[in-house]
C-alpha positions in Angstrom: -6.1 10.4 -11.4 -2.7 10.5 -9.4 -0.1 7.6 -9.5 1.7 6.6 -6.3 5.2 7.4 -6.3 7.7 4.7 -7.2 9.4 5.2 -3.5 6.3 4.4 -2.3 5.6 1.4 -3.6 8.6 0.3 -2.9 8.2 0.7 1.1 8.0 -2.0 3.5 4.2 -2.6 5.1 3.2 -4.6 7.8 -0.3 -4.5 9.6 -3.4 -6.7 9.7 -4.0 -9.5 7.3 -1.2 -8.1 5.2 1.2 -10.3 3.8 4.9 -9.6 4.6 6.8 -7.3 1.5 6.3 -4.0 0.1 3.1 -2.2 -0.6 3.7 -3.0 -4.6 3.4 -6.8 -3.7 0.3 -6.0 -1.5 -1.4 -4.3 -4.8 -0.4 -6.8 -7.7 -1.0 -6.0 -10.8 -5.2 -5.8 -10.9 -6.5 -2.0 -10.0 -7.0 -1.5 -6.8 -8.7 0.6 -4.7 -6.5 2.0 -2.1 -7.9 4.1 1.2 -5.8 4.8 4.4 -6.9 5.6 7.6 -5.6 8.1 10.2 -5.8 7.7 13.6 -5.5 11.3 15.3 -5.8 10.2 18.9 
């Protein structure tokens, strides 16, 4: 299993029913299952 860089976390999100911060404050501290979609249109 990979980890997500520290930079990473660390960036700034924003999108739908997300709550303003970083991606680390989006996670917590419970695993979570992470997917992204890519829009290539």
């Amino acid at each position: 299993m990979k980890s997500i860089p520290q930079t990473v976390l660390d960036t700034a999100v924003k999108g739908v029913n997300l709550a303003p911060g970083t991606l680390r404050a989006q996670l917590g501290e419970t695993p979570t299952l992470l997917i992204f979609l890519r829009h290539f249109g």
